[in-house]
C-alpha atoms as one frame of an Amber mdcrd trajectory, in Angstrom:
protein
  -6.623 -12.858  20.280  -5.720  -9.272  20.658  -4.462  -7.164  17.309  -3.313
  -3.780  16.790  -2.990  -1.864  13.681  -1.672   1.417  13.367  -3.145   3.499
   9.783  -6.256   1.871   9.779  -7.523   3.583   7.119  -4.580   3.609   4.550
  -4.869   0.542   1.743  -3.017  -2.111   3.403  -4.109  -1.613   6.987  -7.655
  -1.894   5.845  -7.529  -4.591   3.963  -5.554  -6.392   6.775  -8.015  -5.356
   9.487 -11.107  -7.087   6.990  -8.821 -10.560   6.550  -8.470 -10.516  10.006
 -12.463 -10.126  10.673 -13.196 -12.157   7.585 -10.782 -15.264   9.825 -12.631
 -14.873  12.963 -15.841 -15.041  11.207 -17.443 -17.614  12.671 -15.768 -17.104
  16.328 -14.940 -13.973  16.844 -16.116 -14.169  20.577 -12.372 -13.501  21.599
 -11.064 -11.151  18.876  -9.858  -7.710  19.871  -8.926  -5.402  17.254  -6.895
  -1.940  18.521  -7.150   0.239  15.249  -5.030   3.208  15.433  -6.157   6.370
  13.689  -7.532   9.974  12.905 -10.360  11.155  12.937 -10.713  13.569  10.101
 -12.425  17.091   9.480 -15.701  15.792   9.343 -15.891  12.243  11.119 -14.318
  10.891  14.247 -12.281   7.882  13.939 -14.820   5.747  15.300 -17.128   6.542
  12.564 -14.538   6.476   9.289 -13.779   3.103  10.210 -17.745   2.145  10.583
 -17.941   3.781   7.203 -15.159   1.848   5.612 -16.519  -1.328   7.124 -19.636
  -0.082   5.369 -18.404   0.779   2.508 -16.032  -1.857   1.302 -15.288  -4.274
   4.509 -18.802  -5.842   4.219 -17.999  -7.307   0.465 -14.649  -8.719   1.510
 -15.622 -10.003   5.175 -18.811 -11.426   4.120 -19.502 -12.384   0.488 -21.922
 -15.127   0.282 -23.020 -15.014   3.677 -26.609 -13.500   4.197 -27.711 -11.221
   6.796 -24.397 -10.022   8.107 -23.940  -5.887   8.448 -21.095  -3.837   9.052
 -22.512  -3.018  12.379 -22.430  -6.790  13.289 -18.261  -6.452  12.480 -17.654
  -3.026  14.591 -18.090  -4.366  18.097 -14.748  -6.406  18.298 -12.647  -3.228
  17.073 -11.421  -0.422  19.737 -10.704   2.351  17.967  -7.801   4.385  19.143
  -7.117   8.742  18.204  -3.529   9.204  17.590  -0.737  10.824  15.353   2.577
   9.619  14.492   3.423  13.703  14.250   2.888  14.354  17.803   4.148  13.682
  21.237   3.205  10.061  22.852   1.361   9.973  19.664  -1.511  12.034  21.109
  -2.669   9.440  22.695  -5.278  10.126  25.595  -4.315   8.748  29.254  -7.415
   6.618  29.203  -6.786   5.005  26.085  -2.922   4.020  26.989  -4.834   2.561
  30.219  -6.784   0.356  27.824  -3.723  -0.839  25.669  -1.818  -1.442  29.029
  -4.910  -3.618  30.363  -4.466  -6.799  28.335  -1.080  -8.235  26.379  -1.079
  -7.576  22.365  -0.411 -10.822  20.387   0.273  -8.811  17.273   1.521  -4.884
  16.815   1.064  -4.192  12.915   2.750  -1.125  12.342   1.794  -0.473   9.007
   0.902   3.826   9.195   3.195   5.894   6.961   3.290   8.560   3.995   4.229
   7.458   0.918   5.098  10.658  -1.008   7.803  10.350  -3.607   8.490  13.851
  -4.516  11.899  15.523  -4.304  10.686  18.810  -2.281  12.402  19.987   1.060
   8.716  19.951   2.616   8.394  16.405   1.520  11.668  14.892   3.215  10.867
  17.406   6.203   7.487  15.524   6.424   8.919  11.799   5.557  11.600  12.510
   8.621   8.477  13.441  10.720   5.851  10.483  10.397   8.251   7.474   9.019
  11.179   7.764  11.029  10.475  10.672  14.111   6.840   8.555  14.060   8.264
   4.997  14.385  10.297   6.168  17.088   7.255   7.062  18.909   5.315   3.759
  18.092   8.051   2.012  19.611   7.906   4.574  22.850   5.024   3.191  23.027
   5.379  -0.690  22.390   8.128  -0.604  25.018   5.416   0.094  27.937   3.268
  -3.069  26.399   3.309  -6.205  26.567   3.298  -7.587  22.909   4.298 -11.319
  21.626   5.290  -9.793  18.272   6.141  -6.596  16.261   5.494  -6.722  12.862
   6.845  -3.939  10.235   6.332  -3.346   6.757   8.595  -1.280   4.961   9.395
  -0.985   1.262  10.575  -3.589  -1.691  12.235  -0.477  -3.394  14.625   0.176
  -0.391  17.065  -1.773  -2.211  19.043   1.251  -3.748  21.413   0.581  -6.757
  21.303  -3.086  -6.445  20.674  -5.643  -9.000  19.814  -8.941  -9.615  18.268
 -10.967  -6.985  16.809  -8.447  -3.922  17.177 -10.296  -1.310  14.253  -9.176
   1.745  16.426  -8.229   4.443  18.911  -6.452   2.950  19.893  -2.656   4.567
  22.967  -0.325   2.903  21.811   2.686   4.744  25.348   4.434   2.694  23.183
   3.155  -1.515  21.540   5.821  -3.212  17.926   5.676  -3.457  15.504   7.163
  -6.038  13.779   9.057  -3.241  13.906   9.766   0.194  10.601   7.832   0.796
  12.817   4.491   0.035  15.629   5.514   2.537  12.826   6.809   5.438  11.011
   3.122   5.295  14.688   1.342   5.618  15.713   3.455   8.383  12.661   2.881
   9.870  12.855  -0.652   9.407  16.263  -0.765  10.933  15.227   1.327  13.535
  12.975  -1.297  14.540  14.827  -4.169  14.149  17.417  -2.553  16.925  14.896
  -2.001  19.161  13.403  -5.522  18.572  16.694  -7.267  19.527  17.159  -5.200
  21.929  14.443  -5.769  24.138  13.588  -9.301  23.281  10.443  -8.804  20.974
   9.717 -11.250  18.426  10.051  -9.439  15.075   8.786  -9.861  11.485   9.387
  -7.397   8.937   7.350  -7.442   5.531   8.581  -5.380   2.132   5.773  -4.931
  -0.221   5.871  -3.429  -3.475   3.467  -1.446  -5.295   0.068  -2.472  -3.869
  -3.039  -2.500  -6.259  -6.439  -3.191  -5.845  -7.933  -6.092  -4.731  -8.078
  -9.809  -7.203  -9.296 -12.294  -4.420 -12.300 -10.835  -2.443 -14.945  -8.269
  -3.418 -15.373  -6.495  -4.854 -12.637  -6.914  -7.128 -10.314  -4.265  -8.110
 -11.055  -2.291  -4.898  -8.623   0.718  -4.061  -8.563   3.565  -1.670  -5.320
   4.969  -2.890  -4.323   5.982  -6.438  -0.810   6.149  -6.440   2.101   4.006
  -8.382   0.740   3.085 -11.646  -2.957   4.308 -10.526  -0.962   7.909 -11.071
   0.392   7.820 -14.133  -3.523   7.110 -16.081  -4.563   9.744 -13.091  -2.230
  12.264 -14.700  -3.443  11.503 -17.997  -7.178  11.505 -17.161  -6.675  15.013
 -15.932  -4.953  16.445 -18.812  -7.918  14.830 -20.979 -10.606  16.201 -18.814
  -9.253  19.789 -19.458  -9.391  18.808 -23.697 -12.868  17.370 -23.904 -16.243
  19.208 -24.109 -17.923  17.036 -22.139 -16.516  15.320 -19.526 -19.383  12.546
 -19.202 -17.884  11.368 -22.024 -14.518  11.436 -21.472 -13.514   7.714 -21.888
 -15.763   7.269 -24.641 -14.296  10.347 -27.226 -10.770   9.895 -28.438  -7.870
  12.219 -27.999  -4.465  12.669 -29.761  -1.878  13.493 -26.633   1.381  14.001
 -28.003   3.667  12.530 -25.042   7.123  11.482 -25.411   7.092   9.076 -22.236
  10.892   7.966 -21.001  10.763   4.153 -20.317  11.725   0.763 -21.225   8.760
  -1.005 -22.690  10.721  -4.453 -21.852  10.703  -3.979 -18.459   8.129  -5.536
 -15.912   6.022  -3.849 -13.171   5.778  -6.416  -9.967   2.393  -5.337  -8.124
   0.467  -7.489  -5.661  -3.103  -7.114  -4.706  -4.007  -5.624  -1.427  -6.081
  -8.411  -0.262  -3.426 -11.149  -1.251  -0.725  -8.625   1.016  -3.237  -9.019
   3.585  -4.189 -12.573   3.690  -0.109 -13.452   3.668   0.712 -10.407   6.228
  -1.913 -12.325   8.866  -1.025 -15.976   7.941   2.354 -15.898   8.707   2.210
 -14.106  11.621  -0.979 -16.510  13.150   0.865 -19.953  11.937   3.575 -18.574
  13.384   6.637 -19.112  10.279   9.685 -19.541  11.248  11.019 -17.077   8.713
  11.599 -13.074   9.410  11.762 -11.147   6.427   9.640 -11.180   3.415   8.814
  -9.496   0.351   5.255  -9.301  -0.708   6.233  -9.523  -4.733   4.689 -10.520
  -7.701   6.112 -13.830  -8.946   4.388 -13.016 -12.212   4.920  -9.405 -13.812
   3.717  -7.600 -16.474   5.857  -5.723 -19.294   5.718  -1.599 -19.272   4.714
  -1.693 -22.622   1.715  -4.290 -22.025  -0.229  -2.540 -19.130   0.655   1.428
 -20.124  -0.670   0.177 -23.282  -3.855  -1.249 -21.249  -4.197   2.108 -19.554
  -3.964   3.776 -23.055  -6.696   2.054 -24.632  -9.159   2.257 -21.544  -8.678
   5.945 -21.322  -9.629   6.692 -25.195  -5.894   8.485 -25.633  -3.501   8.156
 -28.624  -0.336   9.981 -29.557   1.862   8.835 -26.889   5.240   7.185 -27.555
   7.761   5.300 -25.308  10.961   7.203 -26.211  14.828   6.474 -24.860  15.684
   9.296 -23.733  14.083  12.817 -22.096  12.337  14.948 -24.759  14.438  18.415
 -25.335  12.266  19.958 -27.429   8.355  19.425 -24.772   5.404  20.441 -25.816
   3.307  22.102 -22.990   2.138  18.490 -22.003   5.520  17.132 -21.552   6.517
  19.676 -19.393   3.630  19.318 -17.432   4.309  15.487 -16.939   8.159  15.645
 -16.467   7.398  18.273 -13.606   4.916  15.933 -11.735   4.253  12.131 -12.029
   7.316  11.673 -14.734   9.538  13.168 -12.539   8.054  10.648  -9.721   7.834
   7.521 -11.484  10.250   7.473 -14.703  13.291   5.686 -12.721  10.656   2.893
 -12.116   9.699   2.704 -15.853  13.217   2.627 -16.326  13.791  -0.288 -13.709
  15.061  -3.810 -15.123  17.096  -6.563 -14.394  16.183  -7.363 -10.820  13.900
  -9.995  -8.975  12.160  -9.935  -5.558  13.372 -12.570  -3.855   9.728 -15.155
  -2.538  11.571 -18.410  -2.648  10.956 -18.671   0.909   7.559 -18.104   0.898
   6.637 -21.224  -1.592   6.384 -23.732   1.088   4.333 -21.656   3.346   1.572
 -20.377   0.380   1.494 -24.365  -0.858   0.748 -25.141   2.798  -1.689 -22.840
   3.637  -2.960 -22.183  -0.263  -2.522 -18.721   0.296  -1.707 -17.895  -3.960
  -0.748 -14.604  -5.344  -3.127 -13.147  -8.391  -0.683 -13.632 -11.685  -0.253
  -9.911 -13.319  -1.657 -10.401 -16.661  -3.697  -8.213 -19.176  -6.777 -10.023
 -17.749  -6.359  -8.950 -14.006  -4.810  -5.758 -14.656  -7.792  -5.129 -16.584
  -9.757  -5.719 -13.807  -7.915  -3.304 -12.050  -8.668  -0.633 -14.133 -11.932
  -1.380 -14.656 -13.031  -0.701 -11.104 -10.391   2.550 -11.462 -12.426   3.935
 -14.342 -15.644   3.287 -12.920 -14.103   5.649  -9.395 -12.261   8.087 -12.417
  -8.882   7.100 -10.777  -9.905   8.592  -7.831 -11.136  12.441  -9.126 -14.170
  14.413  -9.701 -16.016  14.363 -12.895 -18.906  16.834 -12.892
């Protein structure tokens, strides 16, 4: 079995590359795994993915097993430099020599930005690594030989629709709410041409927010702390600047006063990382006969319930769910309509649609492959682990 991933390192990627170890775990004698990524300012590649393995692949791979190391996982991945920003991906000669050596059962091309902000710089950048970059990736696939292409793209590319969101649905003429939404479906159709086109078996895979993991260790576990992750991010901050001492800045209570834009009766659908990862694999390995999927939430939880949740578990009070934008802000509301309300308020504002999954019930019975419910119990868990990583900043 030979895999390739490209963004090894981004939430998704990794959590696919440890379901796929976690598979092979008692015969992994034939598994190749081609990880695509960067090395960054202070490791190579070859050693942020050893770290990661370290780090957080051990607990998913291998919980309950004794004596098994990270080290013991490394030797059936080939890591591989390159950089959806530059030409032939800045991939070295000898390393398109070793992806040319052997066919590729299964090209994951799962390395993107997500970046939802409005800025010229930001759709200059989305233009360069979602589309300009798949373009490249599929430069590339065309000198392979590979049994199946498999993209994942967004659940929000779905514009101004309502109702029932049906998985393979493209209007490249809707509106989006940003131009990260139209970069992943242009993407996405970008590759489905070129998948027709030369005869390569295609799956494509539209998740929506992705949270931390609720199946394998250690629970809760995120690398990323965007979607809703953001929003208590953005409040932690502001909190951290009010307190005297920041070691205790769940424990001492604060009055915010935040006028927040959003409809407490609608739901946010999030599925756990490790759940997008165990159904991204199966259906590719058991070999569905279906194409396009989203990886939803068939149980959701109101606005009102988990920003509540979020509330509570940061120590803040004050802040009210109003109908409309605030005219009169305070310094704080200013602050948050300029960054992550600006960002995320037409999601808090979302209602009335469902993710179509109805053809993914036979397949998850089958292979009892079941997706965490969203409930205050779970999403607590979620936050838990957040709060003990302080949503992913620096406390000192």
């Amino acid at each position: 079995m030979r895999v390739a991933i490209t963004g090894i390192t981004g939430l998704l990627a990794r959590n696919l590359l440890f379901e796929i170890l976690k598979f092979y775990l008692n015969d992994n004698s034939d598994l190749e795994i081609i990880a695509f990524g960067r090395s960054s300012e202070s490791f190579p590649l070859k050693k942020r993915i050893a770290t990661l393995l370290k780090n957080d692949g051990i607990d998913y791979v291998s919980s309950g097993v004794d004596g098994f190391s990270s080290e013991m996982l490394s030797k059936n991945i080939i890591p591989i430099e390159f950089d959806l920003s530059k030409p032939n991906l800045g991939i070295s000669g000898q390393d398109l020599v070793t992806l040319k050596n052997k066919p590729i059962d299964f090209f994951f091309h799962l390395a993107a930005i997500s970046d939802f902000r409005p800025a010229v710089a930001t759709k200059e950048k989305l233009v360069k690594l979602n589309i300009e970059g798949t373009n490249r990736v599929l430069e590339l696939a065309s000198q392979l030989k590979i049994g199946e292409f498999v993209f994942t793209g967004t659940a929000y590319s779905y514009g101004t629709e309502k109702g029932v969101i049906r998985p393979d649905t493209i209007n490249l003429s809707d509106k989006f709410r940003n131009f990260y939404e139209e970069s992943k479906l242009l993407a996405e159709n970008r590759v489905r041409q070129f998948c027709k086109a030369n005869h390569i078996k295609f799956r494509s895979h539209r998740p929506v927010g992705i949270c931390g993991r609720l199946i394998e260790e250690k629970i809760g576990s995120i690398c990323k702390y965007d979607t809703f992750y953001a929003w208590a991010q953005f409040l932690l901050r502001q909190k951290m600047k009010a307190v005297k001492d920041k070691k205790n800045v769940y424990s001492e209570q604060l009055s915010m006063p935040l006028r927040v834009l959003c409809d407490p009766e609608a739901f946010l659908n999030s599925v756990p990382a490790d759940y997008a990862a165990k159904l991204l694999w199966a259906l590719s390995y058991y070999n569905d006969s279906g194409q396009s999927y989203h990886l939803a939430n068939e149980h959701e939880i109101k606005n009102d319930t988990y920003l509540r949740i979020m509330l509570k578990e940061l120590g803040i009070s004050g802040v009210e769910f109003v109908n409309k934008i605030p005219e009169d802000m305070n310094k704080t509301e200013k602050l948050y309509y300029k960054s992550v309300g600006r960002i995320y308020t037409p999601y808090l504002l979302e209602n009335n649609i469902r993710f179509y999954t109805d053809n993914l019930k036979d397949f998850r019975k089958k292979h009892g492959i079941a997706c965490p419910p969203m409930n205050e119990a779970n999403f607590g868990k979620l936050i838990g682990f957040a709060k003990e990583n302080h949503f992913g900043l620096e406390i000192s």
